[in-house]
N, C-alpha and C positions, 0 to 999 in steps of 0.2 A: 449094398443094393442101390441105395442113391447114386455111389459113385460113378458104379456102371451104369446107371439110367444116363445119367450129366454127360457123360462119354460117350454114350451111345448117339445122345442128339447131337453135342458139338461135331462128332465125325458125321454122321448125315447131314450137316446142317453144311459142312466144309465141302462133301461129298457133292450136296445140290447144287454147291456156288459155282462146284470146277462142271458141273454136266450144261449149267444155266450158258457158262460162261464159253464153255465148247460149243455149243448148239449158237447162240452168237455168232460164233467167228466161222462157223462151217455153214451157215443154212444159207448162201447163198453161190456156196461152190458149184462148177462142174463138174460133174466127179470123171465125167471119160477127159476132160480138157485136163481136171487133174494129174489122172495116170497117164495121161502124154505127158507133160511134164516134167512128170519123175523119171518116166524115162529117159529124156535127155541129158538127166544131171551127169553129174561126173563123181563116181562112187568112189575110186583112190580118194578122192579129197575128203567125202565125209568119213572114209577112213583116217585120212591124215588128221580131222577134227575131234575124232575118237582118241585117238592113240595122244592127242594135246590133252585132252581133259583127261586120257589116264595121269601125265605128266604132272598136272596140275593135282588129282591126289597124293601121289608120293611126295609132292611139294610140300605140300598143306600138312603131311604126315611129319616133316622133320621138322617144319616150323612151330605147330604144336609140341613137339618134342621139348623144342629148346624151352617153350613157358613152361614144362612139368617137370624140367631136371632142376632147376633148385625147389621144387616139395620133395620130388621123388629120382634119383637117381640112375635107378635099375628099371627104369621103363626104355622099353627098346621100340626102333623106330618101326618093326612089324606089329606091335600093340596099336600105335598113336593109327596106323595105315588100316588097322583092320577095323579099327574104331570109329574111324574116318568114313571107313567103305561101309560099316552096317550101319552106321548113322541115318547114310546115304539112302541105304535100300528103307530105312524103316519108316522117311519122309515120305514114300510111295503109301503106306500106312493111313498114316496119320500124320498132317503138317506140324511139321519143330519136333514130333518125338525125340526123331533119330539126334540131338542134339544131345538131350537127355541120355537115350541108351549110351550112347558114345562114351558119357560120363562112368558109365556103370561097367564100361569094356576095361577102363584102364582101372580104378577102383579094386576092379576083380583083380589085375596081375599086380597090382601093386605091392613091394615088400611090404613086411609089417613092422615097426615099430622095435617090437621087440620080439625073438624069435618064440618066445614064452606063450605071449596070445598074436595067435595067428591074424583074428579078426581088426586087431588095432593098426591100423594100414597106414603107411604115412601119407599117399595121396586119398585124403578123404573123398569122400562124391562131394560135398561142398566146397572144398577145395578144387578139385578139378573142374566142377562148375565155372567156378571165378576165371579159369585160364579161357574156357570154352565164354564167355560173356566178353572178356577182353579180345578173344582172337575175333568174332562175331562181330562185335564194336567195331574194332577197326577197319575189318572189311567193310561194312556198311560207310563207314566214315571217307575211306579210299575209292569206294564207288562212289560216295555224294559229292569229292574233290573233280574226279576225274569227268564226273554229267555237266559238272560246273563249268571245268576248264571247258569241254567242246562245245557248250551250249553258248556261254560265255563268248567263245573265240569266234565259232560259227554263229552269234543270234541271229543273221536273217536265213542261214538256212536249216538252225533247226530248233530256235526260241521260238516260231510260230503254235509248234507242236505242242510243247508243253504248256505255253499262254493258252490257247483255243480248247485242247482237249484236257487239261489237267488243271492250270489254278483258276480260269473261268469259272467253267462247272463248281469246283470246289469250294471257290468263297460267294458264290452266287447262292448255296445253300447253307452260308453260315452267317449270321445277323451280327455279329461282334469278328474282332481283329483275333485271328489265330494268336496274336500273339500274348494275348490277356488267356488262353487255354494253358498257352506254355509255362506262364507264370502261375499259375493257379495249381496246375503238376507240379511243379518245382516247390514249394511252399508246403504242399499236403506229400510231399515226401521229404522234405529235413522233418517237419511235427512229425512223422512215422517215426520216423528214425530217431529222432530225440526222445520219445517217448519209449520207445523200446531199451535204449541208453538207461533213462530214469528208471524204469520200471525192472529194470535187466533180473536184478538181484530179490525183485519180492515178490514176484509173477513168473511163473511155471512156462505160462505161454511166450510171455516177452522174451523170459530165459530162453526158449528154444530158439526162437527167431531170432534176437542177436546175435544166437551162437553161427543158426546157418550163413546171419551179415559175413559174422567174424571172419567166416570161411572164406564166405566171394571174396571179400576184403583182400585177403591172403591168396587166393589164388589171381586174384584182378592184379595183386603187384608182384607176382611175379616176375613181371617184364622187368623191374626194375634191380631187381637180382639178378638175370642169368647173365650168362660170361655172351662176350662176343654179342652184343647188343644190335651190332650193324647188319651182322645176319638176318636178322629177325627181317630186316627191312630190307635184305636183298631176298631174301623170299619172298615176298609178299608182290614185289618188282617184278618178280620171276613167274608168281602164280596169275597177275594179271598180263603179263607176256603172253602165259598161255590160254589163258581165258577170251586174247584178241585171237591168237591164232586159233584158236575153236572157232569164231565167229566168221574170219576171213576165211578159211577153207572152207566152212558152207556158204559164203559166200560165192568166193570162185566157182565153187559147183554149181551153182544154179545157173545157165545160158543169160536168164531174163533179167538175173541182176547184172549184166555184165558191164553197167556203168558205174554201179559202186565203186567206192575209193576203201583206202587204209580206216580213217577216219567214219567212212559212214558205217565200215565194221563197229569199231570202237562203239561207235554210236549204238548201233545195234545189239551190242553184248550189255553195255550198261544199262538199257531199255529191258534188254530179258533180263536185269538184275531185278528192277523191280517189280519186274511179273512174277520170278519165285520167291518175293516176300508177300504176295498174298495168301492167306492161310488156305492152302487149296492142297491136298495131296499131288505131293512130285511136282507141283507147279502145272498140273496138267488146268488147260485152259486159260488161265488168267497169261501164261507166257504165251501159246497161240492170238489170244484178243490183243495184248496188248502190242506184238510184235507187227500183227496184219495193222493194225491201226496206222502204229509210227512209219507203216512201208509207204500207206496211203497216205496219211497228212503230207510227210517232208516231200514222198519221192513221186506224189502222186501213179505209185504202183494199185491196181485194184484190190479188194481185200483177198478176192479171190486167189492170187498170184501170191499175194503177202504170206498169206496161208500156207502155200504152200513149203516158202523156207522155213516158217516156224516148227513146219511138220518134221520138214527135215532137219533142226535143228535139235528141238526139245525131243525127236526119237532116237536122235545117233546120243544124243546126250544120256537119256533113262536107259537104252541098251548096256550102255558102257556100265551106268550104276549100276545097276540091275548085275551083271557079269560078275563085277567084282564084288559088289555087295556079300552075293552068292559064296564064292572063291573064299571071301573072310571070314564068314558066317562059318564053314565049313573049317575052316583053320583053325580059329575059337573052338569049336566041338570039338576037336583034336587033338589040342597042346594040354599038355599035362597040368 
């Protein structure tokens, strides 16, 4: 009963942040200057931005693949896709589930061990955890290289942005150096970890939570088991390929951007990167605020106008989830 209370407030409490954060970015729109606008876009292209981010799932789907074939063998590239896709749809949900479920999609198809007990599976849910923390990681890691490079390369035309509206505010509310936080995290996670180590063997509790370590552990090095390693990294090359061409076909489509470059894409996709790591379902909101923001700082676009690509961006985007989501869900319900 607790647990559903705790859940209940966390997703309201998520639920208020994306309505807070929407009402923000829209409460100064036009809304008939709006729907002029949208009329003049150029809809093949947010087609062509759909049919990228279909790309980039079935991407995402084989390169997951290759981290679970050395646990599990007999997972096929329609599992990792379908698990991928209701992930997807379950982030509409609830923010990060779908990470979670994802884990529980391949788990389910997984051989078992031994054909004796069915339930003893060789991709554990902690194991497959591990692969989904490692593939997670690294994206995160490939989006903070690539903000760097262009922020980096571009600092007068787009380091204003991120000094004025992101690490001002942010260290102007904090009395000590971020960087004494980061070591103090770091330090009260080896004592975790070391004490669950010492304790492993005489504590019930410890023992279970080492075990689930053990797992990530095991599913986190998987990379370093499977065959053909270089793939993994031509996927990934491949799935932000299509993550620019998402963001430059809604570009092209909109008239008002029509000074935008290749680059102010880029720009603009790795910006909504960190709009959908705010815990908000589907990213709805915090990708609108933060997209209209970064249109106004760099491009001095109005919020109002900025608005409007994010509209178009973040709906051609949840449509597409949303479809296949659906499409998987339903495939899953099906397969013997």
């Amino acid at each position: 009963m607790k647990d559903n209370i705790k859940k209940t407030l966390k997703y309201l409490a998520s639920a208020a942040l994306a309505v807070l954060l929407l009402w923000v970015s829209f409460r100064e729109v036009e809304w008939a200057e709006f729907w002029n606008q949208l009329k003049t876009c150029r809809w093949e292209l947010i087609l062509l931005s759909m049919v990228a981010g279909s790309a980039a799932f079935w991407v995402r789907a084989i390169r997951w693949r290759q981290l679970l074939l050395p646990i599990d063998d007999s997972i096929t590239r329609t599992t990792t896709f379908n698990g991928i896709n209701i992930g997807n749809i379950s982030n509409f949900v609830f923010p990060r589930i779908g990470e979670f479920i994802r884990c529980g999609v391949i788990t389910r198809r997984s051989a078992p061990v031994d054909p004796s007990r069915p339930d003893h599976k060789k991709a554990t849910y902690d194991k497959v955890l591990g692969t989904v923390v490692l593939e997670r990681g690294w994206e995160l890691l490939v989006m903070l290289m690539l903000l760097a490079v262009v922020v980096i390369g571009g600092f007068s035309r787009f380091g204003g942005f991120f000094v004025e509206q992101i690490w001002t505010p942010m260290s102007s509310r904090l009395n000590f150096s971020l960087w004494w936080l980061v070591a103090i995290i770091a330090v009260a996670g080896l004592v975790c970890v070391w004490a669950l180590w010492r304790y492993r063997d005489s504590n019930s509790f410890c023992s279970k939570v080492w075990g689930i370590f053990r797992g990530l552990v095991q599913g986190f090095s998987s990379c370093f088991r499977m065959e053909r390693k270089w793939l993994f990294f031509a996927y990934t090359a491949l799935i932000w390929g299509l993550y620019w061409l998402m963001a430059a076909s809604t570009v092209w489509a909109a008239p008002f951007l029509e000074g935008l470059d290749l680059i102010d894409s880029l720009f603009l996709s790795l910006v909504g990167g960190l709009g959908f790591a705010v815990p908000v379902p589907g990213g709805i909101g915090a990708f609108h605020f933060i997209i209209s923001l970064a249109l106004s700082a760099v491009y001095g676009i109005p919020m109002e106008m900025g608005i409007i690509y994010a509209t178009l961006s973040h709906t051609s985007q949840a449509i597409t989830q949303i479809l296949f989501g659906l499409a998987s869900y339903a495939s899953e319900s099906l397969r013997k």
